[in-house]
N, C-alpha and C positions, 0 to 999 in steps of 0.2 A: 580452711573449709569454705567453699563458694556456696553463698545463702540461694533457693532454688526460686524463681519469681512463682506467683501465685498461681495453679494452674486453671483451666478453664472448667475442669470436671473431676473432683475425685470419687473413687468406688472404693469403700471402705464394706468390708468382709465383717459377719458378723461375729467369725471365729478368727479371735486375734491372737487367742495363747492354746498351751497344752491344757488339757479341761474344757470345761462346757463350752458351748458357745451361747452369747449372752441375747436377748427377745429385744428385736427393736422396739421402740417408744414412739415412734415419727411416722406419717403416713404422707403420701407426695402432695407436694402444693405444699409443703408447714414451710414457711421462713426459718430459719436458725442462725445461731449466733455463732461465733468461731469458740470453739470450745464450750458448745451446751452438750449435755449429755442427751446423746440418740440413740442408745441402749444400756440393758442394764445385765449385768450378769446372774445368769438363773443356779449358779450353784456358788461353793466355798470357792472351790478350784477353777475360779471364773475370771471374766474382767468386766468390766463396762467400756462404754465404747462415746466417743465424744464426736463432733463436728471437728475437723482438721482445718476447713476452711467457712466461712460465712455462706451461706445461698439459700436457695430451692433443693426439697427432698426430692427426687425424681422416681418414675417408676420404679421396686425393687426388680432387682435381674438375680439371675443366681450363676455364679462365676468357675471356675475351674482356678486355682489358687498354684504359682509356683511348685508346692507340693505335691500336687494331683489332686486334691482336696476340691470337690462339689460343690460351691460354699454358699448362702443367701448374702445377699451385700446391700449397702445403702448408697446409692449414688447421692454426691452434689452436684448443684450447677454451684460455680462461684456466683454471689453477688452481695455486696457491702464489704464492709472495710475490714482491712486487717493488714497491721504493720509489714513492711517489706523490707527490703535490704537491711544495712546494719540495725534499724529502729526494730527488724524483727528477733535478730542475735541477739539485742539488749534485752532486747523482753522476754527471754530464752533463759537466753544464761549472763546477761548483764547485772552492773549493778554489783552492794555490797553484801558479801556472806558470808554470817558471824561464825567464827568459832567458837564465842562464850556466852552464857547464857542460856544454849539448850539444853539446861536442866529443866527449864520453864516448860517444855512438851511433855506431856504426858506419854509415856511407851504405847498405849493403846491409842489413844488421839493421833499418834506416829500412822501406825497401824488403818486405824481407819480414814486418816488422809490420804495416805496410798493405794487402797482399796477404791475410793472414792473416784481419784486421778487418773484408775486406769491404766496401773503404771505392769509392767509383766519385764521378766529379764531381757534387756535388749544385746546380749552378747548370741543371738540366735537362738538359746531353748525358750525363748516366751514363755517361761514358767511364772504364772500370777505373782508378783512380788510381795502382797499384803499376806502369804500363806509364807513364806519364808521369814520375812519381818514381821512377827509378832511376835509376843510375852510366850515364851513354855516353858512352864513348872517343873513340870514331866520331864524334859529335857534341856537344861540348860546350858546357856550358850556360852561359852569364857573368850571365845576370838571370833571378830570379823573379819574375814579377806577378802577384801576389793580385788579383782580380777582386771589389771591390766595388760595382762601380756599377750594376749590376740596373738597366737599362734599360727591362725589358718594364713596361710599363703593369700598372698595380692592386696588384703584389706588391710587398710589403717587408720579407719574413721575412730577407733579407740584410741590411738598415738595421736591424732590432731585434734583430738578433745583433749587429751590430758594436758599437752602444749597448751592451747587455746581457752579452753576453758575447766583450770586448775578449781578455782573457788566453789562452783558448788559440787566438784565430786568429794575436796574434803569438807563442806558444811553436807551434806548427802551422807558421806560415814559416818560423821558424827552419830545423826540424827538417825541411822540404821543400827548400829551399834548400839544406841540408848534404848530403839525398838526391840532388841534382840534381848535385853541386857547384856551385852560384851563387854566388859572391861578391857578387853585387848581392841586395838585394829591393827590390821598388815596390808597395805598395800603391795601388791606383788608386780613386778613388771620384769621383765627380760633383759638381759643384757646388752641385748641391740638396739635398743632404744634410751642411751644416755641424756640424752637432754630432755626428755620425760621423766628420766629420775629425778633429773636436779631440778625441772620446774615443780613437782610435786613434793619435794624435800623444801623449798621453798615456802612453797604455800602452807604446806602444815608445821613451820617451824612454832614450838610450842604448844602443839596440840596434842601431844605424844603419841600422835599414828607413826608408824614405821613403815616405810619404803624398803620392799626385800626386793632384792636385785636376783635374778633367777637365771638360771641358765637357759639360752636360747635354743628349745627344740620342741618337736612336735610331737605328741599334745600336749604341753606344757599348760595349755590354759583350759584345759578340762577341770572339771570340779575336783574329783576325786584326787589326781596327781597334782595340782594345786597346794592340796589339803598335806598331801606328805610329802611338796616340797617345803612348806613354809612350818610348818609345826610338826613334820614329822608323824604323824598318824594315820595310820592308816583303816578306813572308811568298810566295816565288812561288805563283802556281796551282797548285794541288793539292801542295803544299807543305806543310811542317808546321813549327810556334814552332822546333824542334828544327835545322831548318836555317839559322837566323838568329841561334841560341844562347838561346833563350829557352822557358822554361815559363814557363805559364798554367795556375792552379788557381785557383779559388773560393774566398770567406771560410767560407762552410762548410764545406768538405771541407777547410781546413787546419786549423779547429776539431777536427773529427773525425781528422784524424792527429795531432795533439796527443793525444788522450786512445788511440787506437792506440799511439802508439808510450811514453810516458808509464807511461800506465795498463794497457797490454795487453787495452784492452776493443773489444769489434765494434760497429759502425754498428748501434746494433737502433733508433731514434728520430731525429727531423729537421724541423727548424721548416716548417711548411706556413702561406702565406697562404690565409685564405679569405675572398674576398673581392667586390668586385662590387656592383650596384645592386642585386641581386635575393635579396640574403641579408639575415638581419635584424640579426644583430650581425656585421659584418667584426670578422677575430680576425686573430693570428696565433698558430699553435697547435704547442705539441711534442706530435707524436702519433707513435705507434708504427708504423712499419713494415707495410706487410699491414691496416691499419684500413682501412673500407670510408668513400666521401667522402659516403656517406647519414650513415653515425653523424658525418663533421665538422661536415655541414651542422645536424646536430639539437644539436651541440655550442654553434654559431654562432647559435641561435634559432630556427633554422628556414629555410624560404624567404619571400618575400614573394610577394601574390598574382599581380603580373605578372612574376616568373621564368619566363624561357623558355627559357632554354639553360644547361647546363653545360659546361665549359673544364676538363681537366685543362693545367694551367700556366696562362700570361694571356692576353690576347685576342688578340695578335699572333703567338705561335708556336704557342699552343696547339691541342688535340685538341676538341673535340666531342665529348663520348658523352650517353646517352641511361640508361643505369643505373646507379642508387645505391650497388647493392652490390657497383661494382666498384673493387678494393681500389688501394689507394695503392702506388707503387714507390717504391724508391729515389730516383729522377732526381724525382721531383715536388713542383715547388717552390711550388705554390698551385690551387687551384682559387676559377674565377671564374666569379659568377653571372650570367647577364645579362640582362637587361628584354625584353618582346617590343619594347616602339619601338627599344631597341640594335640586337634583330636583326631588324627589318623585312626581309624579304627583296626582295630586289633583281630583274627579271627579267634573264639574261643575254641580253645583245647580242653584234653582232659588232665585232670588232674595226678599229677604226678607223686605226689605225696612230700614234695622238698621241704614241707615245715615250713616254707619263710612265711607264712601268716602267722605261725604261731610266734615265731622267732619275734613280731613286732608288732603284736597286737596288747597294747598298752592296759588290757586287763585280762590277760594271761589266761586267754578264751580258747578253743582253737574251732578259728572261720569258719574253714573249711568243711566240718562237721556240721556248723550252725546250718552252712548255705545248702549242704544237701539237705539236709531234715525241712529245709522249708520247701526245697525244689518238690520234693516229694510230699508236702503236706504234710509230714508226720510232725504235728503239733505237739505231740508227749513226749518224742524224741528230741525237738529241737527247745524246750523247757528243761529236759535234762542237762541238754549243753549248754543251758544259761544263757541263752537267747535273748534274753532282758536285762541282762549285766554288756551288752553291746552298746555301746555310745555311737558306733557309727562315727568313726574316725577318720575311715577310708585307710588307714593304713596298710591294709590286708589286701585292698584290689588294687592298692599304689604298687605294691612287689610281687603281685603276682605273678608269675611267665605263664601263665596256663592260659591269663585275660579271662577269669572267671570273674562273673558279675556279683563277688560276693554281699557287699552293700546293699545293693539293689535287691538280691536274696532276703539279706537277713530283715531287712525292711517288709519285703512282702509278705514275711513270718510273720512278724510283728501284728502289723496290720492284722492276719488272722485271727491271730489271740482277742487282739482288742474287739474284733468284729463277735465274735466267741462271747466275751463277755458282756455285748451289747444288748444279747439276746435273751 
């Protein structure tokens, strides 16, 4: 993992996860500290939002986000100090992290230290993590699965963390597992990545977490197939791990509540792949929060001359944007670059009825239906076809011959509902 030097300006967005977005606190001209909190989040299903780097609050702007997302943001200028190369790794993820003795955190204290830090799933759903990790009665929890198998194509900022920095994603389980009450943990990781199994089989020797070796395929690292590859259960429709007794958290984001709960420090920095046939040095990169993926790409070398597209996250869930200077979130686990022959465009045809969406569509949906019912706006139609039980895999517009835009369909469904309910 290459440490990213400190940049000259970040724009951190005030909407960093799925739920609210959080009311800044800072107005321009305030000084700030590198990890003071510059917003706060206004609901349960929220985050707070911290300084990524030391400076000057500048003008607020309001940005257009990887996603399409309209977003208000808080620029920085850099100024004052804040550790850099290895002295900033150490202060990250350096250092020693106990496995014994977290009986001493309170599950709630867990809970609200996390909520605190800011911390949201960094495996791409940015779902608030303090709403996952806490105490339920109502529902409790018998196993935690750490999520290492990062399935999507081109990224491996998950595999050079667990390499690199083993220690706090298991003091991170722990202390997520005690938040949840689990008596179980399972560490899940893929096949293809052996020597991640055996640094993590390493590092948790005696803690009795378990390292389940998984089969290598896609969406192996989704929630729900996660859930009945490792314990065999299966999660109902529109259902949640929570009803089966089971959390699901990312190697990342149990790194980072390690050093939350630990250290009492905020999410301000987050391994990013960048990656791709159209970039010139593939990296994986600690870069701050709010950095723009024009300054990663110039970090990386540059572009190559047949780069034609950019990907916030990989080539399978990911976003599509068209500008440099738009900044990095939380949830962003890589940007991929890609070749014009990658993205030869395709012309769309009509649909033929061949099944292969349904054939591999990993929650036994069928697309095809979802994308019309959206193309046509028929909202009560495409709620019939379980429109919302769609994770957005991509695997349905990966096989289609027809090059129907089914993703992008069922997304702009979605969005409708949600816009529906906003009203």
């Amino acid at each position: 993992i290459r440490i990213m030097p400190t940049p000259d300006m970040v724009v951190l967005s005030l909407h960093q996860n799925i739920g609210a977005p959080c009311e800044s606190l800072v107005k321009p001209r305030k000084n700030v500290a590198w990890g003071e909190l510059i917003g706060k989040g206004k609901g349960f299903v929220s985050t707070s939002l911290h300084a990524s780097i030391p400076g000057i609050i500048q003008r607020p702007m309001r940005f257009t986000l990887a996603n399409g997302r309209h977003m208000d943001t808080i620029p920085i200028k850099f100024e004052g100090e804040i550790p850099s190369g290895q002295d900033l790794w150490d202060e990250i993820f350096g250092g020693d992290w106990p496995t014994t003795g977290l009986e001493a955190y309170d599950p709630e204290e867990i809970s609200r230290d996390i909520n605190a830090a800011g911390l949201v799933g960094l495996g791409g759903a940015a779902f608030p993590t303090h709403v996952k990790i806490t105490p339920n009665s109502k529902k409790p929890v018998h196993t935690l699965i750490v999520n290492g198998c990062e399935c999507e194509p081109y990224l491996t900022s998950d595999y050079r963390l667990m390499l690199e920095a083993p220690g706090p994603i298991i003091t991170g389980a722990l202390l997520a597992a005690r938040g949840v009450g689990a008596n179980r943990i399972v560490i899940g990781v893929e096949d293809n990545k052996p020597d991640a199994v055996e640094t993590l089989r390493k590092a948790a020797a005696g803690t009795g977490i378990q390292i389940a070796v998984l089969k290598t395929k896609y969406p192996q690292g989704s929630e729900k197939h996660l859930i009945q590859a490792v314990v065999k259960r299966q999660v109902p429709l529109g259902g949640l791990p929570s009803d089966v007794g089971v959390a699901v958290s990312n190697v990342g984001t149990v790194a980072a509540v390690a050093r939350a709960v630990i250290h009492k420090k905020p999410l301000t920095h987050r391994v990013i792949s960048v990656t791709g046939s159209g970039i010139a040095q593939p990296s994986n990169v600690l870069a701050p929060i709010g950095i723009s993926f024009g300054a990663l790409i110039d970090f990386c070398g540059g572009l190559k001359p047949d780069a034609a597209r950019l990907v916030a996250g990989g080539p399978m869930m990911g976003f599509a944007f068209s500008n440099p200077d738009t900044p990095v979130t939380k949830g962003t686990s890589g940007l991929t670059v890609m070749t014009r022959a990658e993205v030869k465009a395709s012309e769309e045809t009509h649909c033929v009825r061949c099944g292969k969406c349904v054939d591999v569509c990993p929650m036994r949906l069928v697309p095809t239906k979802i994308a019309m019912a959206s193309r046509y706006q028929d909202v009560a139609l495409s709620r019939r076809y379980n429109i919302m039980a769609c994770f957005e895999c991509g695997s349905c517009a990966y096989t289609c011959p027809a090059h129907i835009p089914l993703v992008q369909l069922i997304r702009a469904g979605k969005a409708r509902i949600a816009a529906m309910g906003r009203k």
